[in-house]
C-alpha positions, 0 to 999 in steps of 0.5 A: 644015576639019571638026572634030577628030576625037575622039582614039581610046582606042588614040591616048590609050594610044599616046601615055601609052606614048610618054611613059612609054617616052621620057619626054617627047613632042613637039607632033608626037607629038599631033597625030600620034595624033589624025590619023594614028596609023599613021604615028606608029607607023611613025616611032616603032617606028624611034625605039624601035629606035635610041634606046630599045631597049638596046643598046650605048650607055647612055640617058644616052650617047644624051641627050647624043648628042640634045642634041647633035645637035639643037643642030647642027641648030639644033632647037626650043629646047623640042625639045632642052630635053626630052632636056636634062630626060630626062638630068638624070632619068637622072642626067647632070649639068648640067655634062656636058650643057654640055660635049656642046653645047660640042662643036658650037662647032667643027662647028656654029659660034657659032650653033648653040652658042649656042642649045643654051646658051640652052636648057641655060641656062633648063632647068637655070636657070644664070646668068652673072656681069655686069661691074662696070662696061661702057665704051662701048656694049654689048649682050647676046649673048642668043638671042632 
């Protein structure tokens, strides 16, 4: 393959737009810029219009939706941690994110839940509580 392209001033303003409109961009959303902004314009012009323009549900509705949705499908952990930050700026709280996740524990299954906890848990920087004592053999149910 050649070289990189040299990212264009419109892909540079492009992205610093993205990153001030959602708060955060993703991996893809660079790459994007750099080799085909015009299909990243077209992908984001849809995401504009169903999660960032107002409309009836608030922004922090539509984090938790996010976090949710994403944790079902099994997302990237940095994927949904980025909406995790994005509501704790708009104020939803540490426990309210963890309560949209629990939703997926009946739809999604163990796994699935587990994995957005894993992501809520290095995000916000929770902690459990270690037993006393373990009888027998024991392992850690972490998500690696």
């Amino acid at each position: 393959m050649t070289a990189d392209p040299a990212p264009s001033a419109a892909a540079q303003e492009y992205v610093d737009a993205m990153a001030r409109d959602r708060g955060y961009v993703l991996d893809y959303h660079k790459v994007m810029a750099r080799y085909d902004l015009d299909v990243l314009r077209a992908t984001n012009e849809l995401v504009r219009a169903a999660y960032l323009a107002p409309r009836s549900l608030d922004r922090r509705t539509k984090e938790l939706l996010f976090v949710l949705s994403l944790t079902v499908m099994r997302a990237d952990r940095h994927h949904i941690q980025s909406h995790i930050r994005v509501a704790l700026d708009l104020g939803v709280t540490p426990r309210e994110i963890l309560e949209a996740i629990e939703i997926a524990l009946p739809e999604a299954g163990i796994v699935a839940f587990q994995a957005g906890l894993e992501a809520w848990r290095e995000t916000v920087g929770a902690v459990g509580i270690e037993p006393n004592s373990i009888d027998g053999q024991g392992g850690s149910d972490t998500v690696e």
